[in-house]
N, C-alpha and C positions, 0 to 999 in steps of 0.2 A: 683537500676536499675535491672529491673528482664530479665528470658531468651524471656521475647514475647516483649523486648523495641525495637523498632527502632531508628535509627537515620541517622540522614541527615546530608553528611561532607558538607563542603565548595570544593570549587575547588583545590583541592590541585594538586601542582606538583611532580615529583620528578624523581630522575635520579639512575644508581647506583653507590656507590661510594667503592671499591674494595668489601671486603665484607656483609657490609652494603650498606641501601640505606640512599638519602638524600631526606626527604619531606616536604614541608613547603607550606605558602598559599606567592604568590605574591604578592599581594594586602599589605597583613598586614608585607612584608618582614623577617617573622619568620619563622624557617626550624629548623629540629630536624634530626641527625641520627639515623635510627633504624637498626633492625635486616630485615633478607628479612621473616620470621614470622609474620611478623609488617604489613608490604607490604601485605601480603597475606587477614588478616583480613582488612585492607583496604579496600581492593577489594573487598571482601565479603559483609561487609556495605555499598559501595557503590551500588552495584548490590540489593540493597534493604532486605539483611537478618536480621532477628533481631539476637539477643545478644547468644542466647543458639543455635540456628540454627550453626550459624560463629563458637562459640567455638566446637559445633561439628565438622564443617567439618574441621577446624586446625588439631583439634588430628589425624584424620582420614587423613589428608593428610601429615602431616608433623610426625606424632606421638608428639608432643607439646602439652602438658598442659596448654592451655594459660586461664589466668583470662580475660577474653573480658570485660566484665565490669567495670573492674578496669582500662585496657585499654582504655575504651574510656573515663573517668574519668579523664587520662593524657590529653588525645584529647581535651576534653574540655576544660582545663588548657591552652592549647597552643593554643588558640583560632580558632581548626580546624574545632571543630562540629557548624553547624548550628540551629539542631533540635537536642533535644534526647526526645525520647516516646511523641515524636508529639509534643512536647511545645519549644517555642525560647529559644534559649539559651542566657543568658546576654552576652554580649563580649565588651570591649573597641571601642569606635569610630575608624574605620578611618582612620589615615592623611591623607588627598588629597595630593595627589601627586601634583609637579611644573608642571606647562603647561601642565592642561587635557584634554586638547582638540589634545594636540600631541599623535593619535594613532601610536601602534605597526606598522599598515601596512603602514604608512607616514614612516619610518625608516628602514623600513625591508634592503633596499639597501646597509647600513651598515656594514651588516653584512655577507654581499660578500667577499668571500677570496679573490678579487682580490684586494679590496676597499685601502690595507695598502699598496700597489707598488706605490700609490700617495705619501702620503708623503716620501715613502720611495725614490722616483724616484728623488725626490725634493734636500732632504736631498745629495743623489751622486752630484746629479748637482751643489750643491753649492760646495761641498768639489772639485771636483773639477775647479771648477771656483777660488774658495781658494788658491789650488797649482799653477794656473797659473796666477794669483791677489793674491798674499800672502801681499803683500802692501795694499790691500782690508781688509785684519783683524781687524778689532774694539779692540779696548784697552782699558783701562778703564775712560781714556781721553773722547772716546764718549758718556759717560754719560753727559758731559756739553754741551749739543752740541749746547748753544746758550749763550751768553754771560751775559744774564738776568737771573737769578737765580730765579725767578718767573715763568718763562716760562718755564725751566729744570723740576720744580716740579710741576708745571700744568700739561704740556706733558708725563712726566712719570707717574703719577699719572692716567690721561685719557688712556694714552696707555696699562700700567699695567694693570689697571681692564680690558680693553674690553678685552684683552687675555686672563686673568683671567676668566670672563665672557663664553668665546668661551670653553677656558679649561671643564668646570663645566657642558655646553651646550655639549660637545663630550660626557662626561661620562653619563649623563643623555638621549642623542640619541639614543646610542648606546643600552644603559640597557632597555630604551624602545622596541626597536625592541625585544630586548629579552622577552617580557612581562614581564618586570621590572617596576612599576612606578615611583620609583626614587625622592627624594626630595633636592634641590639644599638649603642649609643655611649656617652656621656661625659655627663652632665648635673648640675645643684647641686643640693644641700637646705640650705641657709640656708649655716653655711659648708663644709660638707661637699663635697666632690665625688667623686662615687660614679659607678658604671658599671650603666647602665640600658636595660631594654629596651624599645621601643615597643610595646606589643601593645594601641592602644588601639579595635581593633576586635573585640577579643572581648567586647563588652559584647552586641555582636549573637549570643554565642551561649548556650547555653543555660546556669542556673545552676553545674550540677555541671561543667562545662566550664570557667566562668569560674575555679569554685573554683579548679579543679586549676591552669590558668594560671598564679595570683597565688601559689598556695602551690609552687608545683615549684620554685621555687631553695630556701625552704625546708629541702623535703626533703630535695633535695641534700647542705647543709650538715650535717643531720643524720645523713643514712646516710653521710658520710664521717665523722665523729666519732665515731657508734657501732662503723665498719667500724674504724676506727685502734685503738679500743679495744679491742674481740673480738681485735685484734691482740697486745695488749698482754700475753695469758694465755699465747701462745704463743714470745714473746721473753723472751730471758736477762734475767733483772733487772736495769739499771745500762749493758748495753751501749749502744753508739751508736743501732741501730734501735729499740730500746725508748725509748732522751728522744727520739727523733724524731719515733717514733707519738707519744708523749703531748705534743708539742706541738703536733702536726697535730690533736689533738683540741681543744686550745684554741682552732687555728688556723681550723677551722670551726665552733666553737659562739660564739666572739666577739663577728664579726660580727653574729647574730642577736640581741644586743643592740640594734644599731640597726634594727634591722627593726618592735621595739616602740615606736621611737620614733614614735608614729601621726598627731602633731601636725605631721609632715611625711607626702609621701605616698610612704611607704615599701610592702612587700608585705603587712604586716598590715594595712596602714590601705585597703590596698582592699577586702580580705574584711569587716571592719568599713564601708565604705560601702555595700559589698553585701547586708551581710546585714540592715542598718537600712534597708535600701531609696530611700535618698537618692541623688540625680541627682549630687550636686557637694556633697558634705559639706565638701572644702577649701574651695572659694572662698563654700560661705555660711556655713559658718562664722565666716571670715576677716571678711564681710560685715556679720555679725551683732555680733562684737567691735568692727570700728571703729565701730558704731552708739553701741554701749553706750560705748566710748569717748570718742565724741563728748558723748552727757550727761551724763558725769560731766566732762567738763571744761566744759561748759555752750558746745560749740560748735555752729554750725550747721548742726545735722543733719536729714534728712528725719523729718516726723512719723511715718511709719512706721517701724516695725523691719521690715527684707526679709523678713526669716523667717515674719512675717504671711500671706504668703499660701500658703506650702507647708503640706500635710495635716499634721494635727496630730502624729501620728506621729513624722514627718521631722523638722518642727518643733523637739520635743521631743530628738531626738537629734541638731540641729544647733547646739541651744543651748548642749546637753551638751560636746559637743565643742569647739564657741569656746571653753567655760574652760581645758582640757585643749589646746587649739590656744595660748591665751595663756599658758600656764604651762609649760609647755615649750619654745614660744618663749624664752619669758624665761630661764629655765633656760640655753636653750645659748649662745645670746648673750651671757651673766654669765659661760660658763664659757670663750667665746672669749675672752673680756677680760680675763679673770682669770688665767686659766690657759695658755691654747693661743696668742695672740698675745708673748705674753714669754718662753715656751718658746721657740720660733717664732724670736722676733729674739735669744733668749743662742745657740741653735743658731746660726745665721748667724753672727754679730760671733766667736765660741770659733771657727766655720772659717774665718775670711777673717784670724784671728790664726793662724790654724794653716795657713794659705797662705805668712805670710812667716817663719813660725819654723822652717816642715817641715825637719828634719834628715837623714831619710830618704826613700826614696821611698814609702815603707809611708807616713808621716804625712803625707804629699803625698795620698795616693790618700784617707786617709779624710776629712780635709778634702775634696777636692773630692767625694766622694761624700755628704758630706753636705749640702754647699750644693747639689751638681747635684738632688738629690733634693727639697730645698724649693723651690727656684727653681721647679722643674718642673711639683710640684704646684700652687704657687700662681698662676702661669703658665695653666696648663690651669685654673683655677679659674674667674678673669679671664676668659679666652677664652671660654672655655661658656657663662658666666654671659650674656655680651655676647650672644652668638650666642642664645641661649635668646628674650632681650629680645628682638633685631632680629625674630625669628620669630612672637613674640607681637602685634608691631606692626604685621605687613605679612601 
């Protein structure tokens, strides 16, 4: 690439983030930190300079010695440039985003500071309705809350996903309004496999933006639990709509159990990277552990610890968090093996015995409904998990 090449970025955004900036393209949800020298020639290329023109006026403003064409070489890599010296650039397709026809300005309302006193308003009003209805509190009794065990795991099943559903539709709303497009699918956290959204180009947007992003399923969860509740004072005691709301309250505050679990990267543990100001709290954490791992088994590890060279600060809370990333690790892994894997296989072996014993067609159907059920899940478990890999590799 010589000093008379042009090039044509893409739309890029980006914010500052202390003393770097953060720039990435929306659309492709990839963002890179640079220097604000980075920034500058940015600008310059966009403004239409070619390659030699830019590197002069760096020096000249900044006194930097910058390689531009080696720069945009990066650029290219990260599929920011459009054009270079007038010809397309190859770049990877794509993903369409989930529901594109849901524009930013359908959303924008969102992202109203006033917008979070709703569920928040919700949320008091049940706690209090709670202290003065504490006999109103759901146990974990109201998870039966019909007497047909078919209809327990029908109903929770239909009610669980559409929360689920709304959950995924808040974080995908929201990161729209942000000019985020956001892709709602199927992804793991250790053995879990959960339903997630992509929205990893709102890092490019402002703090109270991102907040709201990561916390709006959240909310969700919660103004439907407070709403079932407030529900609760005006149902007959004992009838069917009353166990129903009170299970649908369990049915959405459950979940946000695992939301705390922060040692994976759930919706708290983004707010938590976000608000310790750390780049990649999972993977240096993650980093920082097998370091330490590696000396206490006296194996051969780099003299350094990685976490060495990030500002003390970060440092400090990604130290914090390896113990916390290795202790809950351990935690659910002990409790796969212990627990959820021999559940898991007496489930199976009790239906594929209750395949050839079925008498009726009722014990026909709940055997295969319980095998179709695990098979399914752990199926899609596999498959994710692989696809995830194949993604990370290429």
């Amino acid at each position: 690439m010589g000093p008379a090449s042009r090039v044509r970025l893409h739309d890029l955004a980006r914010r500052p983030d202390g003393a770097e900036w953060i720039v990435g393209r929306r659309e492709t949800r990839t963002s890179v930190a640079v220097p604000e020298t980075a920034i500058t020639v940015i600008r310059l290329l966009e403004r239409g300079l070619s390659v030699g023109p830019t590197q002069e006026r760096v020096l000249a403003e900044t006194g930097e010695e910058l390689d531009v064409a080696e720069f945009v070489r990066d650029l290219i890599g990260l599929g920011f440039v459009a054009e270079a010296a007038g010809l397309p650039v190859a770049a990877e397709p794509v993903r369409p985003p989930t529901m594109p026809r849901l524009r930013p300005e359908h959303m924008r309302f969102l992202l109203s500071p006033l917008l979070p006193l709703l569920p928040a308003a919700l949320v008091v009003a049940a706690l209090v309705a709670l202290v003065r209805h504490p006999e109103l509190a759901p146990a974990y009794r109201s998870l039966l809350w019909s007497d047909r065990g078919r209809v327990v795991i029908l109903s929770g099943a239909a009610v669980g996903w559409s929360i689920l559903l709304l959950h995924e539709l808040a974080h995908l709303a929201v990161a729209r309004a942000a000019g985020v497009p956001g892709r709602v699918g199927f992804g793991t956290r250790l053995q879990f496999l959960v339903a997630q959204t992509d929205i990893s180009g709102i890092e490019l947007a402002p703090r109270r933006h991102r907040l709201t992003a990561y916390l709006a399923g959240v909310a969700v969860n919660l103004a439907v639990a407070a709403t079932a509740f407030l529900l609760l004072l005006v149902m007959a005691p004992g009838s069917a709509p009353h166990r129903l709301l009170a299970a649908t309250v369990l049915w959405a505050l459950l979940p946000l159990t695992f939301q705390l679990m922060v040692f994976m990267r759930t919706d708290v543990y983004f707010v938590l990277q976000d608000l310790t100001g750390c780049r990649n709290l999972y993977g240096d954490g993650r980093a920082h552990a097998r370091h330490m791992a590696g000396r206490l088994l006296r194996r051969r590890t780099p003299d350094t610890d990685p976490t060495r060279a990030l500002p003390p600060a970060e440092r400090r809370a990604v130290r914090v968090y390896s113990v916390i990333q290795v202790v809950g690790t351990t935690i659910c892994l002990a409790g796969l093996a212990l627990y959820t894997l021999p559940a898991d296989l007496r489930l199976i072996l009790t239906a594929v015995t209750g395949l050839r014993t079925a008498r009726t067609g009722l014990d026909l159907a709940d055997a295969l409904l319980t095998l179709g059920s695990l098979l399914t899940v752990h199926v899609l478990w596999f498959t994710t998990r692989r696809r995830d890999r194949r993604r990370r590799r290429s």
